[in-house]
C-alpha positions in Angstrom: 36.3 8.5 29.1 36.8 8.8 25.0 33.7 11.7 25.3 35.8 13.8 28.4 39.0 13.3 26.5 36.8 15.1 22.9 35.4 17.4 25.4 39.0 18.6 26.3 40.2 19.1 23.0 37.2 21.0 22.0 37.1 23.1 24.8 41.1 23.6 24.3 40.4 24.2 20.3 38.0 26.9 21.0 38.1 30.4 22.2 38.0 30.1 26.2 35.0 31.8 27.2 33.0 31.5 30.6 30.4 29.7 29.3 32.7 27.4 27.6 34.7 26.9 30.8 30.8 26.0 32.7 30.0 23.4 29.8 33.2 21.8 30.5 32.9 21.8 34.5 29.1 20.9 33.6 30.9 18.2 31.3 33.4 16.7 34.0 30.8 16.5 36.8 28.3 14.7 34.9 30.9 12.4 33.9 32.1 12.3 37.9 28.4 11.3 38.7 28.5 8.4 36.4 31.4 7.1 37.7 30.4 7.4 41.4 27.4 5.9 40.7 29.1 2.6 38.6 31.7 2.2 42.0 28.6 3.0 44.4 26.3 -0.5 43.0 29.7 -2.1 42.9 29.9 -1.5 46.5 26.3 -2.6 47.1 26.8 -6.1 44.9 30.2 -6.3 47.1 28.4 -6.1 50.7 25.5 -8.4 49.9 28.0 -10.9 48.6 29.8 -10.9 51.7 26.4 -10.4 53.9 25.5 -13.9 51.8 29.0 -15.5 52.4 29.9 -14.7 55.8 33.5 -17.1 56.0 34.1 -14.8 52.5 33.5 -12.2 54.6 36.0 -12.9 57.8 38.6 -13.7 55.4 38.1 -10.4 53.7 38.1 -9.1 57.2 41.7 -10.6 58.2 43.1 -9.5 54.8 42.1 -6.3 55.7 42.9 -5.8 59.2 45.9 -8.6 60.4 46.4 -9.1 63.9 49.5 -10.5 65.7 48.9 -14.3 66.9 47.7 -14.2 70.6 49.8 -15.2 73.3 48.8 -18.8 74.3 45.6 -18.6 77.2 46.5 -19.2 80.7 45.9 -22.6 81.9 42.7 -22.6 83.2 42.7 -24.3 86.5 39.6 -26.6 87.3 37.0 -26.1 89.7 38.8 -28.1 92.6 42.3 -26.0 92.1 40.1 -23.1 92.2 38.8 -24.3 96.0 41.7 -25.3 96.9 43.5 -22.1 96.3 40.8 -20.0 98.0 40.9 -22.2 101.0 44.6 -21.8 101.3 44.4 -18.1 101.1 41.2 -18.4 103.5 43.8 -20.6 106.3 47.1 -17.6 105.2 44.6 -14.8 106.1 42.6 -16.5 109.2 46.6 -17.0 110.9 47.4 -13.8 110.2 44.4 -12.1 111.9 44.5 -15.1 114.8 47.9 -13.9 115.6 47.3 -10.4 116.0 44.4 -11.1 117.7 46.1 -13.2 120.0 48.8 -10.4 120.6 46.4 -7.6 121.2 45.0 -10.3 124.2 48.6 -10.0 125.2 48.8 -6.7 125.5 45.8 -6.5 127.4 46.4 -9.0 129.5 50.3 -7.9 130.4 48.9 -4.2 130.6 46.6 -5.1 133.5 49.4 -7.1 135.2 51.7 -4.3 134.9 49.5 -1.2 136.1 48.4 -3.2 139.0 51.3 -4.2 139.7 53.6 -0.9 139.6 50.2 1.3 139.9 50.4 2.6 136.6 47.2 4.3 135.4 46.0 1.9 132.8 46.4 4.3 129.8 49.7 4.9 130.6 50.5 1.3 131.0 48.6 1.0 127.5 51.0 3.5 125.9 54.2 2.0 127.6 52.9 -1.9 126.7 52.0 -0.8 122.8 54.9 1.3 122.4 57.1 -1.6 123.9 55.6 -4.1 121.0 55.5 -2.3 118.2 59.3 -1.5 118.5 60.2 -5.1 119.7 58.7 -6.2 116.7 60.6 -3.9 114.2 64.5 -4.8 116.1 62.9 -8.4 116.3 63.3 -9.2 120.0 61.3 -10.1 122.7 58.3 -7.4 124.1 58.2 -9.3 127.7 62.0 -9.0 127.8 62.2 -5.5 127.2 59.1 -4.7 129.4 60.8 -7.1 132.6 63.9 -4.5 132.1 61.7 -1.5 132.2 59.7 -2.9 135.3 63.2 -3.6 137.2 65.0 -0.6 136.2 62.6 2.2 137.2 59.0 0.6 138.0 58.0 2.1 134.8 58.6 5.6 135.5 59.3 7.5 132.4 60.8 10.1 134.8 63.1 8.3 136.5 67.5 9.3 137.2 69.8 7.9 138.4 72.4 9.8 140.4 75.0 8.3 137.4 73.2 10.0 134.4 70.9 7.1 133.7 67.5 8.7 132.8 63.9 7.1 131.7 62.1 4.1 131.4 65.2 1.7 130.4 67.6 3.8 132.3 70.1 4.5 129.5 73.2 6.4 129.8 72.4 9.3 127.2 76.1 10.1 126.5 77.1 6.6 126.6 75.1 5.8 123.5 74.1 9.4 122.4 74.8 8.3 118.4 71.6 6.1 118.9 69.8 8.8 120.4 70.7 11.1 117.7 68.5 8.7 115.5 65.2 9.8 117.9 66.0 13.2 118.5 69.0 13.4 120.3 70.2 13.3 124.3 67.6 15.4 125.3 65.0 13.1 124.5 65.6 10.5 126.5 63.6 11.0 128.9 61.1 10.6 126.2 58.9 7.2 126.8 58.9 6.6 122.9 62.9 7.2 122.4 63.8 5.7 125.4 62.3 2.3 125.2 63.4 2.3 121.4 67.3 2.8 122.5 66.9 0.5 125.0 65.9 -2.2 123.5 68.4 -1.8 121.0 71.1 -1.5 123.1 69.4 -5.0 124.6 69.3 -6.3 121.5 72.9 -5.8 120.9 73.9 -6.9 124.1 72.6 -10.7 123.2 74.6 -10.3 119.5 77.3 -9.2 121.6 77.1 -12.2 123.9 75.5 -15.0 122.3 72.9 -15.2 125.6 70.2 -13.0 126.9 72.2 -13.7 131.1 75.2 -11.9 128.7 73.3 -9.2 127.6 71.8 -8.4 131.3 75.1 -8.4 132.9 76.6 -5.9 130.1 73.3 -3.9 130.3 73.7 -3.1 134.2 77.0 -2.0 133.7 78.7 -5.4 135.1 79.9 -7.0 132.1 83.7 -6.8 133.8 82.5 -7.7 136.9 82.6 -11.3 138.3 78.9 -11.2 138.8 75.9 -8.6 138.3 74.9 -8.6 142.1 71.6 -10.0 141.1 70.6 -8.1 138.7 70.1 -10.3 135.9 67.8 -12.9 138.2 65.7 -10.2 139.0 65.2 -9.3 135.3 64.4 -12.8 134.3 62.1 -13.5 137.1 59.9 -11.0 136.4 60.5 -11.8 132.5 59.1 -15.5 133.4 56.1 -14.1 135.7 55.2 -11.4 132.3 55.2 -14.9 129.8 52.4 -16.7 132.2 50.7 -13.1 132.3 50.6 -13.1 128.3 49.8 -16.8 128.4 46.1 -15.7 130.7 47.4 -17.5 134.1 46.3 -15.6 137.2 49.6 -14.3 138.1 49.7 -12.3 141.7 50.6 -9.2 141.7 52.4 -8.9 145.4 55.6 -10.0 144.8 58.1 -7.2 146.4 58.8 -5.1 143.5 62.3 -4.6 143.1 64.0 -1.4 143.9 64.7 0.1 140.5 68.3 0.3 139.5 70.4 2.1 136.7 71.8 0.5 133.9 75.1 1.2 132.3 76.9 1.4 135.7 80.5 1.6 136.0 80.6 0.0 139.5 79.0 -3.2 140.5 76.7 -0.9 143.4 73.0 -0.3 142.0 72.1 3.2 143.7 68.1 3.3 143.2 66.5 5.7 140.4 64.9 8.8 141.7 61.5 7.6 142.2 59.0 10.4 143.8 55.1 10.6 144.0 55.2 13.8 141.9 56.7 11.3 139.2 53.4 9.0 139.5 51.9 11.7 138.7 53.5 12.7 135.3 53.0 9.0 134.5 49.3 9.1 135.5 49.0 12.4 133.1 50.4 10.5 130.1 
């Protein structure tokens, strides 16, 4: 350092010339050399120190680069937690898939019943039985109860009016309860299978709130919850509601039990005038 500092002052002494100025940038990088060199077998002593000492060396390493504390490990659970876990989420997963197997059994077997027994073509019967599910399962009532008042009110005849306004499979009164209909579409869809058997069952559904019992809820569904009785009406709704259960259950049922005329719900007058039932409505139904 002493020989640069000289340098300087007798560069700064003398005249500046260029070649003065390249002896003195000649000067400084020699010198720069030297001390790259001196730090460079520093670093080499330095690495095969720590190569040599290797706990020297992870000390040097976690001066050098800190890191937070870890969080403390997860408790590691032992082999028979492990099992026992797996078979628990084996058992959650085998209901699950037993219970929609066993539903899908009940579909098939209730669809059977039902086209048979109303002579439904079986894919329409399919559509009306899946449909009828599915939406009993998301208002969280009963599928067989909702499908015994679609069998007794029109045979299952998407198609089917009543002289009093009542239309479709669950016979509702579309401007009695057009606010739910405007949920699926309006009053002019209720003569769609998929809206009807939604409304109905929801008007169903709040029939048994309303009443505390599902004999309530029938009686105020025909139209007879003034009345001192529902001429029937509720008897023949549970009897085929009882006959659907042993159906879904996989008893033989029979199938030629007199179907009952089909009557309109909602009715302002205890009289049950019969929906408007025509071959030409099969059909439609067939064509579903």
């Amino acid at each position: 350092m002493d020989s640069s500092a000289r340098l300087v002052r007798t560069v700064a002494a003398q005249p500046i010339s260029w070649s003065s100025v390249a002896k003195a940038v000649k000067g400084l990088l020699t010198t720069a050399q030297h001390t790259l060199t001196v730090f460079g077998l520093s670093a080499v002593g330095v690495l095969a120190l720590l190569y040599a000492r290797p706990d020297l060396a992870k000390h040097v390493s976690s001066l050098l680069d800190p890191k937070p504390a870890q969080a403390a490990a997860a408790p590691v659970h032992p082999l028979s937690a492990l099992v026992d876990l797996r078979q628990g989420d084996a058992v959650e997963t085998t209901a699950v898939e037993d219970k929609v197997a066993a539903n899908s059994k009940q579909q098939q077997f209730v669809t059977s019943w039902l086209s048979r027994r109303y002579r439904v073509a079986t894919d329409a019967a399919n559509m009306l039985v899946a449909t009828t599910y599915e939406t009993a399962q998301e208002i969280k009532i009963d599928p067989l109860l909702v499908l015994a008042v679609m069998a007794i009110e029109s045979g299952l005849n998407p198609f089917a009016e009543s002289p009093m306004g009542a239309k479709g499979l669950m016979q509702v009164m579309a401007k009695v309860h057009h606010d739910k209909f405007e949920e699926v579409g309006g009053a002019q869809a209720a003569l769609n299978p998929v809206a009807n058997i939604r409304v109905g069952a929801q008007i169903l559904k709040d029939y048994v709130n309303r009443t505390g019992s599902v004999e309530g809820a029938l009686k105020t569904y025909v139209g007879a919850g003034a009345a001192d009785n529902d001429s029937g009406y509720g008897n023949k709704v549970l009897a085929e509601y009882r006959r659907l259960k042993q159906v879904a259950s996989g008893k033989n049922v029979p199938i030629s039990f007199p179907a009952a005329a089909p009557v309109m719900a909602e009715k302002s007058a205890p009289a049950k005038p019969e929906a408007v039932t025509t071959p030409a409505h099969e059909e439609k139904l067939a064509g579903l």
